[in-house]
C-alpha positions as a LaTeX table, in Angstrom:
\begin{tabular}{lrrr}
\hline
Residue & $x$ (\AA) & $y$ (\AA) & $z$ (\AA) \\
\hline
Unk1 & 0.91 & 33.20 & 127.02 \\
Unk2 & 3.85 & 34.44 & 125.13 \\
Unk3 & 7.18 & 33.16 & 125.33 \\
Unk4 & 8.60 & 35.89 & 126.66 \\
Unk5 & 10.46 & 35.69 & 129.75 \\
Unk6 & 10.68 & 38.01 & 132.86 \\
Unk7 & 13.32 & 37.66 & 135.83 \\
Unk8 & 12.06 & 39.56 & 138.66 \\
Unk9 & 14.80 & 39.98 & 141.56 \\
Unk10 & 12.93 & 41.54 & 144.24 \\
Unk11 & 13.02 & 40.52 & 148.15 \\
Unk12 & 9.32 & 41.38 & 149.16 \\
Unk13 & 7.19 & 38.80 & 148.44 \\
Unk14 & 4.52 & 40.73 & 148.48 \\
Unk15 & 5.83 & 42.86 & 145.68 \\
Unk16 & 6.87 & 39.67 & 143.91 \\
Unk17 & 3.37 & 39.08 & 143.62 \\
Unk18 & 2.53 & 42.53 & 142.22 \\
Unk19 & 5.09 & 41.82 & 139.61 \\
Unk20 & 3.32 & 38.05 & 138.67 \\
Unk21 & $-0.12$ & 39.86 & 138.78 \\
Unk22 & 0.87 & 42.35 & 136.13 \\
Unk23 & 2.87 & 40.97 & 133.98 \\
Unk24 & 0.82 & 37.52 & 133.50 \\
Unk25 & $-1.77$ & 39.46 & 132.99 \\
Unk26 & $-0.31$ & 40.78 & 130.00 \\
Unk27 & 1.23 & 37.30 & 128.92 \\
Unk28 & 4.53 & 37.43 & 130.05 \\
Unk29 & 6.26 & 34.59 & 131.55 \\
Unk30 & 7.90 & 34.84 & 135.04 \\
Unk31 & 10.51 & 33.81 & 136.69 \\
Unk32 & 11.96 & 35.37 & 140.46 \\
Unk33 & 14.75 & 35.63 & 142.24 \\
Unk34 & 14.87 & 36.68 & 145.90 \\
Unk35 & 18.29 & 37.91 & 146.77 \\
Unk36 & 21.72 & 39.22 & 144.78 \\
Unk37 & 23.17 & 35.66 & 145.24 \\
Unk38 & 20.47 & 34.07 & 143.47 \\
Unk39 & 20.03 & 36.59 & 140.58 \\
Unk40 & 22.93 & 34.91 & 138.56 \\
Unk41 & 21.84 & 31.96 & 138.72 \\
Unk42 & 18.30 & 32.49 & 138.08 \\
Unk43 & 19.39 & 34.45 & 134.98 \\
Unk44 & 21.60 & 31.72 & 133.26 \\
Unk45 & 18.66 & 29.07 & 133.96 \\
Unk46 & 15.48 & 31.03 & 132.90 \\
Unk47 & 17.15 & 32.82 & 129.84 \\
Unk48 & 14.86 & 35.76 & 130.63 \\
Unk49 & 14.03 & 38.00 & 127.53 \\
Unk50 & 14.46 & 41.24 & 130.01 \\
Unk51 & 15.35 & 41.65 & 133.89 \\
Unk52 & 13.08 & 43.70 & 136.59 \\
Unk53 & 16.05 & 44.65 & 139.43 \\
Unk54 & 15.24 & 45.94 & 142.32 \\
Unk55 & 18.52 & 47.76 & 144.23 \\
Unk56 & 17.69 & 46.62 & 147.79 \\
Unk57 & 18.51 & 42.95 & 148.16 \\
Unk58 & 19.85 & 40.38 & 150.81 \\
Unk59 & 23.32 & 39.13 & 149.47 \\
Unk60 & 24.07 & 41.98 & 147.88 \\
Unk61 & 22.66 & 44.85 & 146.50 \\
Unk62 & 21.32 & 45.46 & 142.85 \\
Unk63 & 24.53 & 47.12 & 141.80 \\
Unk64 & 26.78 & 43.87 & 142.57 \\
Unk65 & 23.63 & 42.29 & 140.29 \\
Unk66 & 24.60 & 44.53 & 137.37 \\
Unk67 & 28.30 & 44.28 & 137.64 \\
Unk68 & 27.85 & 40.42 & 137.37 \\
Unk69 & 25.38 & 40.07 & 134.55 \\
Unk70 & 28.08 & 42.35 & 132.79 \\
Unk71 & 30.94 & 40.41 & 133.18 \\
Unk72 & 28.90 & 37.27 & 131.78 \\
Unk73 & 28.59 & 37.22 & 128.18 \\
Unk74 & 25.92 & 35.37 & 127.45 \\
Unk75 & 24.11 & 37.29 & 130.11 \\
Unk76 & 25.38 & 41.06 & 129.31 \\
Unk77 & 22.61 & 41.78 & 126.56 \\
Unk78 & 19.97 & 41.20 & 128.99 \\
Unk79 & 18.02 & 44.73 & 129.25 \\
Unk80 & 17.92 & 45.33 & 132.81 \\
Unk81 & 14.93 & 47.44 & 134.53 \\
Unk82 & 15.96 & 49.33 & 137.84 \\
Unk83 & 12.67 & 49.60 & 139.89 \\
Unk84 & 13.59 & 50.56 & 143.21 \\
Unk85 & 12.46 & 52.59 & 146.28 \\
Unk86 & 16.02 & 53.82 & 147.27 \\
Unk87 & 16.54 & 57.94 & 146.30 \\
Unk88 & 16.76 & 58.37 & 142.36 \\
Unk89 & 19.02 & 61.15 & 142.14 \\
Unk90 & 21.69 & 59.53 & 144.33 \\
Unk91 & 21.10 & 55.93 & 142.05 \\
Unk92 & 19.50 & 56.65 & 138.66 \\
Unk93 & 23.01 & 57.81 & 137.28 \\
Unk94 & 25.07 & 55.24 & 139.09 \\
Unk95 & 22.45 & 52.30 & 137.87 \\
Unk96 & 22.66 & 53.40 & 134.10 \\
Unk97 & 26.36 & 53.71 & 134.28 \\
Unk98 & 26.49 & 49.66 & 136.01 \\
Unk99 & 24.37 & 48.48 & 132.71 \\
Unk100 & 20.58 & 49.34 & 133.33 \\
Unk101 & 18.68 & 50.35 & 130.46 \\
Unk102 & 16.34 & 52.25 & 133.01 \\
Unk103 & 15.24 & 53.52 & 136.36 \\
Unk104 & 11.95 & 53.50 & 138.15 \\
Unk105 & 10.91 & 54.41 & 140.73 \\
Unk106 & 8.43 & 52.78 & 143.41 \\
Unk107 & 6.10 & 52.90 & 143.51 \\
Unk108 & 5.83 & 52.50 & 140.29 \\
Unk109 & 3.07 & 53.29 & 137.37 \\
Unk110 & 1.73 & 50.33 & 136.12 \\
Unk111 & 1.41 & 51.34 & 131.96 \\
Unk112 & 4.67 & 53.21 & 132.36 \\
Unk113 & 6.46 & 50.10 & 133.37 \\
Unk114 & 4.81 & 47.80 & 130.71 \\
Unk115 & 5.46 & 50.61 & 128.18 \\
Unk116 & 9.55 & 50.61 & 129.15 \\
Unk117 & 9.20 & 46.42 & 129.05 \\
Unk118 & 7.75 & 46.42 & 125.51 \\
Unk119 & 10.21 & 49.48 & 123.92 \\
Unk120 & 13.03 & 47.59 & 125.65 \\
Unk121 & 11.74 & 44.07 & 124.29 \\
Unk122 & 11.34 & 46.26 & 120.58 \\
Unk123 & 7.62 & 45.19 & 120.97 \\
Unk124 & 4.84 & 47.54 & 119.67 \\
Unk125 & 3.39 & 49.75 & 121.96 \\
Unk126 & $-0.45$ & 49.34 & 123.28 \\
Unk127 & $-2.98$ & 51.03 & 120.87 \\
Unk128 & $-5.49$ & 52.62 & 123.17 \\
Unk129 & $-8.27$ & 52.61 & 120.43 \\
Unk130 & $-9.93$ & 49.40 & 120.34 \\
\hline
\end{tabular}
């Protein structure tokens, strides 16, 4: 497994297991985090290489999320993935402005969210050809 490390913030556990499907099955490390108050936290523990936020949460939504992880240092250069159900063209704009590197939506495509992880972790993109 590689040492890379994933926060997921999500509230639906059964999504949360979706996530931990997927990306251990591409050797990424996991870590969750079920509501805005626990994101924080969660992210100064784990350390995570790159965050998965979605913008509905308990405790505050994903937005109070960003505007925390940006006012923490050690925590601002996180590259943050918006993957969320709520309407796109009312949030996509906001969520990049807050500190997101980018916006899905969900349901989301499985290879185009691995593809945004690896070009926002600078890793090489999958070769098709085997």
């Amino acid at each position: 497994m590689s040492s890379t490390k994933i926060l997921v913030v999500e509230d639906d556990a059964d999504v949360r297991l979706g996530y931990q499907v997927l990306l251990r099955a591409h050797r990424y490390q996991t870590c969750f985090a079920e509501d805005a108050a626990l994101a924080l936290s969660a992210a100064r523990k784990e350390q995570p290489s790159l965050i998965i936020l979605d913008l509905g949460l308990p405790a505050g939504d994903g937005f109070v999320v960003l505007e925390r992880l940006a006012n923490v240092p050690t925590l601002r250069q996180i590259p943050v993935i918006v993957v969320t159900a709520r309407d796109h063209q009312k949030n996509e704009e906001r969520a990049l402005q807050a500190g997101a590197r980018a916006f899905i939506q969900k349901p989301w495509d499985d290879d185009a969210l691995l593809a945004m992880i690896r070009h926002l972790l600078g890793e090489p993109a999958l070769s098709l050809a085997r």
